[in-house]
N, C-alpha and C positions, 0 to 999 in steps of 0.2 A: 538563678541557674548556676550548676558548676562548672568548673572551668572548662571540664571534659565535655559536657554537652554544647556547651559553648563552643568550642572546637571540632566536634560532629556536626555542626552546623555553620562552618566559615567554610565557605565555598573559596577555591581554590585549584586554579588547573595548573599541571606541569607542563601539558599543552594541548590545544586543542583539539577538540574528536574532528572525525573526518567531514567532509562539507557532498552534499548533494545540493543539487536543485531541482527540485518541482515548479511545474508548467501546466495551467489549470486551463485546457479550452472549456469554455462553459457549455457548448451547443449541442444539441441533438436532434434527429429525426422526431420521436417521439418518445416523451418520458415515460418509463418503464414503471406500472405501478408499486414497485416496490422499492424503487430506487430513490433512497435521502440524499445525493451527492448534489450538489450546487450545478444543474443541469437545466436549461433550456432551453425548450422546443424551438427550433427553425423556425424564421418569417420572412419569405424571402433570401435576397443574398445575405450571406453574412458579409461583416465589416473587418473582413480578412486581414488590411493593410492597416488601419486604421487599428484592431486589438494587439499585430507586433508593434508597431508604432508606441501605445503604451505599453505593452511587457517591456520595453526597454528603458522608457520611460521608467519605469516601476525597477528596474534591475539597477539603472543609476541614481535611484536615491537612495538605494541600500549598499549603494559602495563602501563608504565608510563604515559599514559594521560586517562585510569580506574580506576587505583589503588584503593581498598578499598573501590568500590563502587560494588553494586549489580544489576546481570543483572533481568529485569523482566516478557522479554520474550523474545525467540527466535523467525524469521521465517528464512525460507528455501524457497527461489524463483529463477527462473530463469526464460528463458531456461524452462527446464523440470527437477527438481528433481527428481522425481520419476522413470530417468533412471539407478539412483543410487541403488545403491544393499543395502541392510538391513544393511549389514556387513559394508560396506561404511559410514554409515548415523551413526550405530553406532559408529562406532571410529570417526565422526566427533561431536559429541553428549558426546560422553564421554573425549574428549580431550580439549573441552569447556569449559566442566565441571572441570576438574583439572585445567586451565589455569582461569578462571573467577569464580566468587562468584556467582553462579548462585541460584535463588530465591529455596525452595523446591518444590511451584505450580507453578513453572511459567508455563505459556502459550508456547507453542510449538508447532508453526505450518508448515507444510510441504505442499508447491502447488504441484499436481500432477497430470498429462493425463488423462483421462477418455479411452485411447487408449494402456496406459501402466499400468492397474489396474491388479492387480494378488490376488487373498485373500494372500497367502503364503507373497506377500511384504508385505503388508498392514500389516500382524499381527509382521513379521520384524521389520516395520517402529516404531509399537506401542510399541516393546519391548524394540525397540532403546532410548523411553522417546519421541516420538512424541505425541501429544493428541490431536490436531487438525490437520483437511485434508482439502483444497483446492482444489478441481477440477474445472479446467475452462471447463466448458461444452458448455457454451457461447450460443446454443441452441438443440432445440430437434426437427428440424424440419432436414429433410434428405438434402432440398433443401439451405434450407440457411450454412450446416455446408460445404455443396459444394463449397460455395461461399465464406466462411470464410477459406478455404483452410485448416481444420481442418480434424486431418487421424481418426476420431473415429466418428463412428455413432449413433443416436437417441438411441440403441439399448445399447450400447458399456456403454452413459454415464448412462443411467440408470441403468446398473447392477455394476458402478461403486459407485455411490452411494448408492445404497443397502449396497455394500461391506465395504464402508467406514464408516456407519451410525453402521453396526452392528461391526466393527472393532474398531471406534474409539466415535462414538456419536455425540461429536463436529466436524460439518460438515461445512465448506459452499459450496456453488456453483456459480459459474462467468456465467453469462447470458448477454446476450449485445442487446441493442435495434438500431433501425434504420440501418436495412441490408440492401444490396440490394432488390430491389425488396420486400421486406416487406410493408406489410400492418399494420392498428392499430391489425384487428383480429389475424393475425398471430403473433402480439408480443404478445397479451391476448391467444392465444393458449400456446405460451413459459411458459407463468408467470402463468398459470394453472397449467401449466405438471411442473414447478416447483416444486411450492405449494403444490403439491401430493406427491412429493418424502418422505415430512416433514423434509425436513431437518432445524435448527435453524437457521441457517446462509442466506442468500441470498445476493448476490452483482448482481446490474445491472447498466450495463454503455452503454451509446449513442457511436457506431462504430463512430471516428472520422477520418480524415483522416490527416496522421502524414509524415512530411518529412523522407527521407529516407526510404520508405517502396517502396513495390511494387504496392497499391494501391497509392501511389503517382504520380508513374509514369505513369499506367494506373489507370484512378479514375472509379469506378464505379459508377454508378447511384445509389443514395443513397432519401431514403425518402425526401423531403420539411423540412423546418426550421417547421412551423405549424403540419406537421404531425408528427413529433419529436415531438414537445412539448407533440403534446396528447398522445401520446405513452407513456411518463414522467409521466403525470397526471396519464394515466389509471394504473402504474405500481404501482405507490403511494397507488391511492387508493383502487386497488388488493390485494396488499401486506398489508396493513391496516386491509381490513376486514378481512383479513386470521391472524391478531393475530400478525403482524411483526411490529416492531416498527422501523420509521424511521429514525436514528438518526445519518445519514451523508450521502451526497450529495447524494453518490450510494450506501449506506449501510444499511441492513435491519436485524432486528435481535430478533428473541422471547427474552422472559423475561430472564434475567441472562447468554446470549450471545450474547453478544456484543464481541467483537475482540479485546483485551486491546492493543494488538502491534500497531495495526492500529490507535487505538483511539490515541495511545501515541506521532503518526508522527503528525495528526490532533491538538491535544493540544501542541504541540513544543516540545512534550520529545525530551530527548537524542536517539542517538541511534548511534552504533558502528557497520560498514557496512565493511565487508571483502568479498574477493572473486572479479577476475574478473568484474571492472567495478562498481564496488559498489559506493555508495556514503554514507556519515554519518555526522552528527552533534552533537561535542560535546561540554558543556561549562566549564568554568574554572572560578576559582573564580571571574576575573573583563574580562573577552570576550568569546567571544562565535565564535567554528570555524565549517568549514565545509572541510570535507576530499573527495577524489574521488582516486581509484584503479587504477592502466595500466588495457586497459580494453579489448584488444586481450587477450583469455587465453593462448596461447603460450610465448606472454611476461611476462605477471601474474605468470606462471609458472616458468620461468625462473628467474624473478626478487623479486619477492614474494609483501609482502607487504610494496611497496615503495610511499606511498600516496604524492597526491599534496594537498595542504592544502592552506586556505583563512581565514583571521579572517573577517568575519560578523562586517561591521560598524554599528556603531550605530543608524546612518541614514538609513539604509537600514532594521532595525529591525521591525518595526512595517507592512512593506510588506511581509518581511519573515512571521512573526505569522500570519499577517492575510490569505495569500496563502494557511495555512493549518486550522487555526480557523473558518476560515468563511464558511467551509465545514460544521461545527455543525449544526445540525438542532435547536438545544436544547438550542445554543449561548454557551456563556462562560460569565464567572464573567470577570471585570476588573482586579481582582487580580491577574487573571493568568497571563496576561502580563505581569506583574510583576516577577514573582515567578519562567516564562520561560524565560524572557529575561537579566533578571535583571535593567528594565529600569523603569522611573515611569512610571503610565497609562497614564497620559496628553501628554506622547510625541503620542500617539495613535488622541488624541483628531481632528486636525485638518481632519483626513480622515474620522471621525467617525464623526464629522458635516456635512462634505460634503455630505456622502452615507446617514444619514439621510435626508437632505435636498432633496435627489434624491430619498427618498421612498425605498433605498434600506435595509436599518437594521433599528428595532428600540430597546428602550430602555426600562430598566423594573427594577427599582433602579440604583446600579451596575450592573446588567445583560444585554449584547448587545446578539442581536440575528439576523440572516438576515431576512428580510421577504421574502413572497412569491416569488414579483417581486426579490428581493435579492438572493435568491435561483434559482432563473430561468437568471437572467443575474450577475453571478457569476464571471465571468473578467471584466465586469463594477467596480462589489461590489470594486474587488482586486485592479484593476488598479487605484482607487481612493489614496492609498496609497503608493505606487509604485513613483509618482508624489512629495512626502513629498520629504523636504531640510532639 
């Protein structure tokens, strides 16, 4: 090997990217059949005290690879958060806080049911230090949340939102296109009754179908590849003229709400993932690793925070960034490769000729960005670099 490649490949930070923490409750009402996420069904009470009791457990054995850094936002996802009690969220919120350096505004956001909406939580949740709400409401149509195996109705998620908006402000809401039996108009129905809620936030994502789920094993008849796409297009430019700015694959967001947590996974931040199944990535002065949790919570509970852990080769770095970069609508500087990987930009170079050469990104100085077609065949864009030696 030459010295040069040799040198495109010695990882190296000037200093480290920024730190998030993810918080994985695992539980839920009922698992949705199309849903992969480390989620399971309620039995009885949950073991509320008992699963913060190990998240902390699990956040002090990872001290020594945080130390003296500062976290810059929380989230809280599973499963269903919001089965959790106020009182819950609180002591896992404040035992954070004494155990991490946590920012004073950080961002703090909690996903929660449109089916488990309380005012009385919600103002719990907000006393607890939450600031942002997540509801997957996914749609507002009675027949498709049938079909999505979702326990809350048309009706359910809109007074959940109401509740959320005047509880908490920063809002978003999870909307999903191409259901069964959906039409273009019934997704332009959805991203209307959206739209109207006015919430800041909006996320829409195309229903795909994931191993291990129950749509795997019975698949439903799902829209055409072509009428997906228009469904994509019309949500774009719905969301557009209503004022939302689109600035990652499935993320929409008015002025001065964008989702820094999320933006932070997209641009290769750190991020320190506890709880059941979690995963996280964090780096170090000269490598960068990635951690994953025991991800039954009965063993999690038992064993607490005993992670498996991988150092990120060097070779493998410029697939990692771009799997979450090339989400940007907006692109990224060269320099960030830099700055998240610790790598020079030229080791990026050979997959960034290729997808240009295929129309899929172009360039604007230092600034790469995907284009349209880039945007629309996005594991093309990826897989380009995936292939790097």
């Amino acid at each position: 090997m030459s010295a040069v490649l040799r040198d495109l490949r010695r990882v190296s930070f000037a200093a480290l990217p920024p730190l998030a923490l993810y918080v994985h409750l695992p539980w839920c009402v009922r698992k949705c059949p199309y849903c992969d996420f480390n989620s399971h069904e309620r039995a009885g009470n949950l073991p509320e005290a008992e699963y913060v009791a190990a998240l902390m457990r699990d956040i002090e054995g990872a001290l020594p690879s945080v130390w003296g850094r500062r976290v810059r936002s929380i989230f809280v996802g599973g499963g269903t958060p919001s089965l959790f009690s106020g009182r819950s969220i609180d002591a896992l919120l404040a035992g954070v806080r004494s155990r991490l350096q946590v920012e004073p505004g950080a961002e703090i956001t909690m996903e929660a049911n449109p089916g488990t909406a309380e005012a009385g939580r919600f103002r719990d949740y907000r006393d607890a230090g939450v600031n942002r709400l997540s509801l997957g409401v996914q749609s507002f149509d009675e027949a498709m949340l049938k079909a999505l195996g979702r326990i809350h109705s048309a009706g359910e998620a809109r007074r959940a939102i109401d509740l959320a908006l005047a509880t908490f402000g920063n809002v978003n809401i999870d909307l999903m296109y191409g259901l069964p039996g959906q039409t273009l108009a019934m997704a332009r129905a959805d991203i209307d009754a959206g739209v109207r809620m006015q919430t800041p936030h909006l996320s829409a994502y195309q229903l795909t179908i994931e191993p291990n789920t129950a749509f795997y094993s019975h698949p439903p008849a799902l829209p055409g590849d072509d009428a997906s796409a228009d469904m994509q297009q019309m949500i774009e430019d719905a969301l557009g003229a209503a004022g939302f700015s689109h600035y990652e694959t499935s993320a929409f967001a008015m002025p001065g709400r964008r989702c820094w947590h999320n933006l932070n996974y997209w641009t290769f931040g750190d991020y320190l993932g506890i709880g059941a199944g979690a995963h996280g990535k964090l780096s170090f002065a000269n490598r960068v690793t990635r951690h994953e949790r025991l991800k039954q919570p009965r063993e999690y509970l038992a064993a607490g925070g005993d992670p498996l852990q991988r150092e990120v080769a060097a070779k493998e770095m410029p697939f990692e960034f771009m799997l979450n970069a090339a989400r940007l609508i907006e692109g990224f500087p060269l320099e960030l490769f830099r700055e998240r990987t610790g790598l020079h930009p030229l080791a990026l170079e050979p997959g960034l000729a290729a997808a240009e050469a295929k129309d899929l990104i172009e360039r604007e100085g230092e600034r790469v960005r995907p284009t349209e077609r880039g945007r629309h065949f996005l594991n093309d864009l990826v897989g380009l670099f995936l292939a790097q030696k």
